[in-house]
C-alpha positions in Angstrom: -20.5 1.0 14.3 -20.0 0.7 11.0 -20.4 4.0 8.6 -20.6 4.1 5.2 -18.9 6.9 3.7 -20.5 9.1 0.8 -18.4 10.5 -1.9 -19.3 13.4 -3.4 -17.1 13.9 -6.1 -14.2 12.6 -8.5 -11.7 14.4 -6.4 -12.9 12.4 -3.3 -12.7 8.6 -4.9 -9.0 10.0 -6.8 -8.0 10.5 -3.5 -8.9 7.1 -1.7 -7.6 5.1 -4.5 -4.4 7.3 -4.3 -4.0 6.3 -0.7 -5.0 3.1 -0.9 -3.0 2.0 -4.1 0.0 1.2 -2.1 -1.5 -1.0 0.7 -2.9 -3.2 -2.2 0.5 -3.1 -4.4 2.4 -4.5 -1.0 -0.8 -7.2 -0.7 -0.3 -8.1 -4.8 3.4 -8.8 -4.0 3.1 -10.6 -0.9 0.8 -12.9 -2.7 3.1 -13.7 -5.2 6.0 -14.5 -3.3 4.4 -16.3 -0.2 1.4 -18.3 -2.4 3.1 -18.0 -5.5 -0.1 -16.9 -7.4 0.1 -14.5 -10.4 -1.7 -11.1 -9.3 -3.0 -9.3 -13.1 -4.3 -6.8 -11.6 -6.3 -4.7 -7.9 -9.1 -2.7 -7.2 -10.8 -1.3 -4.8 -14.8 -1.5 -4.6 -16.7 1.5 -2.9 -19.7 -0.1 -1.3 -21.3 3.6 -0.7 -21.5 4.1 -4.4 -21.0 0.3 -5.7 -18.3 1.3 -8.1 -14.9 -0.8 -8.5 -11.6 1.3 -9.0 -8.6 -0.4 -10.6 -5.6 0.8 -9.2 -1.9 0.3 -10.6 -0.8 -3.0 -9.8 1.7 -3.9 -12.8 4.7 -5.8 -11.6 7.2 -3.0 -11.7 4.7 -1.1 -9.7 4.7 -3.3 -7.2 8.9 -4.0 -7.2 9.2 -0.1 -7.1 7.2 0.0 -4.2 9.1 -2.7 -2.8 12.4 -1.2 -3.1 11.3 2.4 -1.1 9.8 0.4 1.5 13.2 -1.6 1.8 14.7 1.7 2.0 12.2 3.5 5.3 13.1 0.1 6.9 16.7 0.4 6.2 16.7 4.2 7.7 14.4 3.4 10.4 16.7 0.2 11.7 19.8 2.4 11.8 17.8 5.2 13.9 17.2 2.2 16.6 20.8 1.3 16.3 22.1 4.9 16.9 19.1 5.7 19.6 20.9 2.2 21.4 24.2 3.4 21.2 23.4 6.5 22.6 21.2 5.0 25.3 24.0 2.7 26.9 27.1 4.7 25.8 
């Protein structure tokens, strides 16, 4: 079942694009380093209203982005390690 969402207000749509942005910065970047394509600029288009939203997408954007996600993985691998250690020590 698909359901098409209705926004009501400028507060709504902020808020999707705000949560959204991120997903699509990580897409821009993976599509220039794995095809190698240039990526100007993202959007997101709201079929319940029919209006396009251009989110940031500028290359330090996306390289910020990069680095903080680099950095939850980095955490996130060491909790493993010291859940393991504990585990079979």
């Amino acid at each position: 079942i698909c359901k098409r969402l209705k926004y009501k207000s400028a507060t709504q749509v902020k808020r999707i694009v705000e949560k959204y942005t991120p997903q699509l910065q990580l897409y821009a970047y993976a599509v220039e380093k794995l095809l190698h394509w240039r990526v100007d600029r993202a959007g997101l288009y709201m079929t319940a209203t029919g209006s396009y939203m251009e989110v940031p997408c500028d290359l330090q954007a996306r390289e910020n982005l990069w680095k903080k996600m680099q950095i939850l993985w980095t955490k996130a691998d060491s909790r493993s390690e010291e859940k393991e250690k504990r585990l079979f020590s």
